[in-house]
C-alpha positions in Angstrom: 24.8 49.0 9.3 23.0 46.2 11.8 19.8 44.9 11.3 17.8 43.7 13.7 14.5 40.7 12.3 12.3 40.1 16.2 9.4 38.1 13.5 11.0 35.0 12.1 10.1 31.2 11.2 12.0 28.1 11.0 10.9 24.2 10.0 9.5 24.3 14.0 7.1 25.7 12.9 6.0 26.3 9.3 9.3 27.8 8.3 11.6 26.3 5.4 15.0 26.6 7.1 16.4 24.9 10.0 17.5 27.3 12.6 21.3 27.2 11.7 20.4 28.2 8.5 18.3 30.8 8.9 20.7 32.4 11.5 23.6 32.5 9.0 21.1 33.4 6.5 20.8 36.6 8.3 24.3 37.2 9.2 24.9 37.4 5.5 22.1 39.9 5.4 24.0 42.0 7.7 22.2 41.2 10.8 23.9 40.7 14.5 20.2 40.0 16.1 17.6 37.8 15.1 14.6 36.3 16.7 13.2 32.6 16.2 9.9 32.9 16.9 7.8 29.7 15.9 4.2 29.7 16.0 3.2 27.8 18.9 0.0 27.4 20.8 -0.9 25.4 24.3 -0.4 22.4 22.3 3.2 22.7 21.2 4.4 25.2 23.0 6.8 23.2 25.5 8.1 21.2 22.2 8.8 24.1 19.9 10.5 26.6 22.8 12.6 23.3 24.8 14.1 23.0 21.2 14.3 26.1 20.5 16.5 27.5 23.5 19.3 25.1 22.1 19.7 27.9 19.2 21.6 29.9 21.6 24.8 28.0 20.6 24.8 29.1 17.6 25.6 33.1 19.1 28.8 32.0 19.7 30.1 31.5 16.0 27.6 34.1 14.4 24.9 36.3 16.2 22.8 37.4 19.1 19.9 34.9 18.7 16.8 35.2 21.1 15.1 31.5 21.6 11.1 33.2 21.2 7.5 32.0 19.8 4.6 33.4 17.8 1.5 32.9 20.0 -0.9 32.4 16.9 -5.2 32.1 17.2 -5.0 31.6 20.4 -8.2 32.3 22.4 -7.3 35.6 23.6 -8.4 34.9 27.0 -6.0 32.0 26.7 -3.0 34.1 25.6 -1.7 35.1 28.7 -1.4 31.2 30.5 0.2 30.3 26.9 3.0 33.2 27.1 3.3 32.3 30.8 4.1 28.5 29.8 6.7 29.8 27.1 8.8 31.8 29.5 8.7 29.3 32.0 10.3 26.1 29.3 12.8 29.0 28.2 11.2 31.7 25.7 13.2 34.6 26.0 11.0 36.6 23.1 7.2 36.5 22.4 5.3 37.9 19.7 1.6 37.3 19.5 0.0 37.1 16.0 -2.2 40.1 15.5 -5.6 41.0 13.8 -4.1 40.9 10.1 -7.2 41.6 8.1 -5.5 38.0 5.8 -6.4 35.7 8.1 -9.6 35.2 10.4 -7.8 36.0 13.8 -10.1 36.1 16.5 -11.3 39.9 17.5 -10.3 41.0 20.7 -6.5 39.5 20.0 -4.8 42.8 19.9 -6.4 43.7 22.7 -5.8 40.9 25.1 -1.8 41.0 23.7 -1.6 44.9 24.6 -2.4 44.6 27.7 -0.3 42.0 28.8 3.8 43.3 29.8 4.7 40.0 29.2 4.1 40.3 25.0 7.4 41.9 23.6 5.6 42.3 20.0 2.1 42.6 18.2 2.7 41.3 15.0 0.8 43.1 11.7 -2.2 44.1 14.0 -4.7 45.0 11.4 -6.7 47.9 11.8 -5.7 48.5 15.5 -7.8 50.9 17.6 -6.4 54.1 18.7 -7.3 52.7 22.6 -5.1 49.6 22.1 -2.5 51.4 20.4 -2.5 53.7 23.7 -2.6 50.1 25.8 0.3 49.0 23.7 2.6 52.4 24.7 1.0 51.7 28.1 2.3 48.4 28.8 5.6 48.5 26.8 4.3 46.2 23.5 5.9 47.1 20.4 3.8 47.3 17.0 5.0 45.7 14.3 5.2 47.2 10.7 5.8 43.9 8.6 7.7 43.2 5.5 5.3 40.0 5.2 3.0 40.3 1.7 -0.5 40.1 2.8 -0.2 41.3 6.4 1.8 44.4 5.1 -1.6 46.0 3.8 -2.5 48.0 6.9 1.0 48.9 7.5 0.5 52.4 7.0 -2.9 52.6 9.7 -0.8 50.6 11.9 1.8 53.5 11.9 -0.9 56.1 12.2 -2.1 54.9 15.2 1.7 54.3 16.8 2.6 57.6 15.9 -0.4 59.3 17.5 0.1 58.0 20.8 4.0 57.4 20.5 3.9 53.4 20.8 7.0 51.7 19.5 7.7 50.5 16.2 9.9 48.0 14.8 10.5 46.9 11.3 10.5 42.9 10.8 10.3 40.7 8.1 8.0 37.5 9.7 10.7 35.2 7.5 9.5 32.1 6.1 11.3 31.5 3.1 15.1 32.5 2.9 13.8 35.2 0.5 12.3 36.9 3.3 15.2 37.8 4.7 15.3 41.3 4.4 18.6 43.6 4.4 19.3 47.1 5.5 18.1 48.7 2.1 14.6 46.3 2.2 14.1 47.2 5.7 14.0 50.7 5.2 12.0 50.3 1.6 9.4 48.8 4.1 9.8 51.8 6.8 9.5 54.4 4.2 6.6 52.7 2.3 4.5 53.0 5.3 4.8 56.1 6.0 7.6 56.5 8.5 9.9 59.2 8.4 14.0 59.1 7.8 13.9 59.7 11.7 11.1 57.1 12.8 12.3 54.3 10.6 15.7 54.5 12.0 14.0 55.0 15.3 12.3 51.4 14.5 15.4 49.6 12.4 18.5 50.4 14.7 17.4 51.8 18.2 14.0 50.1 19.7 15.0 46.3 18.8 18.8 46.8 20.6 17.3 49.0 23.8 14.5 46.3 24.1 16.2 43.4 23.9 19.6 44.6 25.5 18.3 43.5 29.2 18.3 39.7 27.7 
């Protein structure tokens, strides 16, 4: 079966693998859709996405690849002029880099990301509110249940708080190292473990990443 990753890293960022490699990489993991998405703020953005559109080459020898960024501790009232700049230099994907309770994100990130209808993805968002869960359905913003150790504690609030307002899931792996990478058996070990059911992890695996991504 397909797998869809919309959370990766390459060496544009702080990634192992340069962005050949990590697409076959994923090929061989039984994917057909992947999503580079470097962690960029306003400093680097224009450098990291300008590079990163020339990716879409490689679609034509292996997969669908979506050129994209991680917006990551960015003031929030900055993230919307930074996801602005990264559509405008090419940045067909954007995932902004939630309130994981590992890292001291600044509060009121989730919030300013869910929002904004131009965020495709919150990334392991913590302990998000109820309210911005419901902002998140509201405005189209998928919340992200993450393979990533560390950010994968509060998977299981995070899909609590989807579920009672019927935001959108997805499942994805925020690769760094090749091992990362995960297949379709990982991906639903991941689903499972935090609480989805059969029906809402293949909800989040094989028919939200295609039907949001299919207009690009």
């Amino acid at each position: 079966m397909s797998r869809a990753d919309l959370h990766t890293h390459t060496v544009y960022s702080d990634g192992e693998l340069i962005p050949a490699e990590l697409v076959r990489r994923a090929m061989y993991k039984g994917h057909d859709l992947i999503a580079i998405t470097d962690h960029v703020d306003m400093t680097n953005v224009e450098w990291v996405v300008t590079n990163m559109v020339k990716a879409i080459d490689l679609c034509e020898d292996y997969i669908k690849v979506l050129p994209g960024v991680e917006i990551t501790h960015v003031p929030p009232r900055q993230i919307d002029k930074v996801a602005k700049m990264a559509r405008k230099f090419g940045a067909e994907w954007i995932v902004v880099h939630g309130e994981t309770v590992t890292e001291p994100v600044m509060p009121g990130t989730n919030r300013a990301s869910v929002e904004n209808p131009e965020i495709d993805i919150l990334a392991h968002p913590g302990f998000i509110t109820l309210e911005e869960a419901q902002l998140a359905k509201d405005n189209d913003v998928i919340l992200e249940v993450t393979g990533r150790a560390g950010h994968n504690i509060t998977n299981g609030h995070v899909v609590n708080m989807a579920r009672e307002v019927g935001a959108m899931m997805v499942i994805d792996s925020d690769t760094h190292q090749p091992e990362n990478l995960m297949n379709e058996e990982e991906a639903m070990i991941v689903a499972l473990g935090a609480g989805l059911t059969k029906e809402e992890a293949d909800k989040a695996l094989h028919v939200t990443p295609y039907e949001m991504t299919k207009k690009l």
